[in-house]
Each structure stands twice: as structure tokens, then as C-alpha cells.
C-alpha positions, 0 to 999 in steps of 0.5 A: 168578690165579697167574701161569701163564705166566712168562717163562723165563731162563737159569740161573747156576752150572750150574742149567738155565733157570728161572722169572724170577717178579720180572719179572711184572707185579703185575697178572698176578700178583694178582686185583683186588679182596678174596676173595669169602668162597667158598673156592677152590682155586689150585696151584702148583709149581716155585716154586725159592726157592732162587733169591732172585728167586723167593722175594721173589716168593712175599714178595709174597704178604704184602702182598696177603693179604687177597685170599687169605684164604679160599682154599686153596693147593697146593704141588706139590713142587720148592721147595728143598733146603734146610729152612730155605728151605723152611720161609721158604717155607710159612710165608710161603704159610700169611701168605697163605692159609687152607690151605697144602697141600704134596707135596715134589718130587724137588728137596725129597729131594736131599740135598745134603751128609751131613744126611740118611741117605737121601731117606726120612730127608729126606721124614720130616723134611719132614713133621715140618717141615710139622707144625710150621708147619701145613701139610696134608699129608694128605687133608683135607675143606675145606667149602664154603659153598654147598651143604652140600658140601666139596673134598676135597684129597688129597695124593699122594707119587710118584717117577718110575721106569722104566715111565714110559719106553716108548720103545724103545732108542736104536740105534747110530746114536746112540752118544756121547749121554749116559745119562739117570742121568748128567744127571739130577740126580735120580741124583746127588743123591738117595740111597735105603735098601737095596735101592731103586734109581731104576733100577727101579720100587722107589723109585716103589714106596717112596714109594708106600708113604708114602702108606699111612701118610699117609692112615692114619685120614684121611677115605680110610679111612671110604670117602670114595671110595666111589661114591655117597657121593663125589658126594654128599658132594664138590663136587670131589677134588683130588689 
């Protein structure tokens, strides 16, 4: 299967501890033998091909397609910041499987220099990227072969805000230890519209909204969620 357990190294240029995926065993890598025709459904993130071991891992994936080409994968966020590495990134995923499905992660939205108004700007762009090469970013019914029934995937946008804390405040007793917006690169590299803030709940909120427009017209909108017509209609939902 896709390697679940990688091994953990220290980072360079100030960047924390990262996955080392080169040093994995092919074997724990990759399952033996040909795609047995049935679709199924792999998830990975945190993938990081900023780094170059990273991405000639995801290389890899080239030279054994044939074991994946029935098969859906999903990509849950955290790639890169860069367009162009992401864009290397899918498009050597969607070599591989059937279905590339992708939700950026707060590391895909930092802007790193001034191409982007603000992280919506970016988002609306990495959409339009996914467009292009053919990557699902919205609801979408893969059927299966079995009984008749499908796997409905459902990508959903999301921001970490301030409800997710429910810790009290640190007392006095704790003084010099450093706020989490000062450590966080999210704060730093992220910018929103007016009036949205990570300080609060509006940036959560906003991205939120996304998802309105993203599931607009899809299978969502006809009840596909509705009870009864769900468990008859899908074998599972991934969301």
C-alpha cells in the first residue's frame, strides 16, 4: 500500500521534520502483483515535493502504473506552494491512477512573494490548474463493478480557526513561551480579503463558503445525501 509509516528526518533551511519517502523499501511502497480491475480508493497527504526526495518518490509511481490503473487516489492537501510543482506533481499521480482527486492544505495557500492577491486568489487558481490537467475537485460518483453501486468522493475545503482551541490560557507561570501566530507559518504566509482573519473563525468560514460553489450542480444538490437513497445508491462516502 502507500507507505503509511515513513521514517521521520530533521529538516534543513529552517523547514521542521519531514518525511524522508526515498528511503522506504520499494516493497513497502508498492503492492505486488497487477490492479485487480475492482476500483479502490488510496489517501494520501503531506507529500511536501517541495523537497526533491519527496517528489522523486512520487516519480516512482511512473514505473508501476499498471498496478494502479484502476484505482482512485486522494490527495489531501499539503503538496507545495509552488504552481509549477504542484502542477509536476498531479500530473504524475493522474500517470498513475484512474481518479487524482485533490483538497489544497494550508501549505498550498502560503503565498510566498507577491503572485497572489491574497490565499482565495490562490485557491481560484489552484482550481483552475486542477481544471486543466483533470483533476477532481468536486463531488464525483466512481462506480463500481460489483453491485451496481458507486463510491461517492466529496471533497471538502477547510481552515483551522480559533474554536478548534478549547484549552484554557496559559497562566503566568508560563510567561516568555511563544504565541502560536508567531510560530505558525500559516500567519506569516497566508494573506486573506478584508475583513477575514485566522484570529478568529472568518477565515474557516470563508473557505467554507468554497465549498458552496464547489458543490454547485453536483450529485450533492439532487440528495444524493438524503437517507435512504445514500445507502442504496453508495457502497461508501469519502469525504
Amino acid at each position: 500500500s502507500i507507505p503509511t509509516h515513513p521514517t521521520w528526518l530533521r529538516g534543513g533551511d529552517g523547514y521542521p521534520a519531514m518525511f524522508d519517502f526515498d528511503l522506504l523499501d520499494e516493497e513497502d511502497c508498492l503492492p505486488a502483483g497487477q490492479a485487480s480491475g475492482q476500483l479502490r480508493v488510496w489517501a494520501i497527504s503531506d507529500v511536501h515535493t517541495d523537497y526533491k526526495a519527496n517528489l522523486e518518490w512520487v516519480r516512482r509511481f511512473k514505473h508501476h502504473s499498471s498496478q494502479y490503473a484502476n484505482d482512485c487516489l486522494i490527495v489531501a492537501g499539503d503538496v507545495t506552494h509552488r504552481l509549477d510543482v504542484l502542477r509536476e506533481t498531479l500530473c504524475l499521480f493522474k500517470e498513475a491512477f484512474r481518479h487524482v482527486f485533490y483538497v489544497p492544505g494550508n501549505h498550498d495557500l502560503w503565498r510566498h512573494g507577491s503572485d497572489y492577491v491574497d490565499a482565495i486568489d490562490k485557491l481560484q487558481r489552484i482550481m483552475v490548474l486542477c481544471t486543466e490537467i483533470g483533476v477532481l475537485t468536486r463531488p464525483t460518483e466512481l462506480p463500481l463493478e460489483l453491485d451496481g453501486k458507486a463510491v461517492l468522493v466529496v471533497p471538502m475545503l477547510s481552515w483551522h480557526h480559533q474554536g478548534f482551541d478549547t484549552e484554557p490560557d496559559l497562566s503566568s507561570d508560563w510567561a516568555g513561551v511563544i504565541r502560536a501566530e508567531e510560530v505558525i507559518g500559516d500567519y506569516a504566509m497566508c494573506s486573506w480579503p478584508k475583513g477575514i482573519s485566522q484570529l478568529d473563525d472568518s477565515a474557516a468560514q470563508r473557505m467554507d463558503e468554497e465549498n458552496e460553489a464547489l458543490w454547485a450542480g453536483s450529485v450533492l444538490e439532487h440528495g444524493a445525501l438524503e437517507p435512504g437513497l445514500r445507502e442504496s445508491a453508495y457502497a461508501a462516502v469519502v469525504s
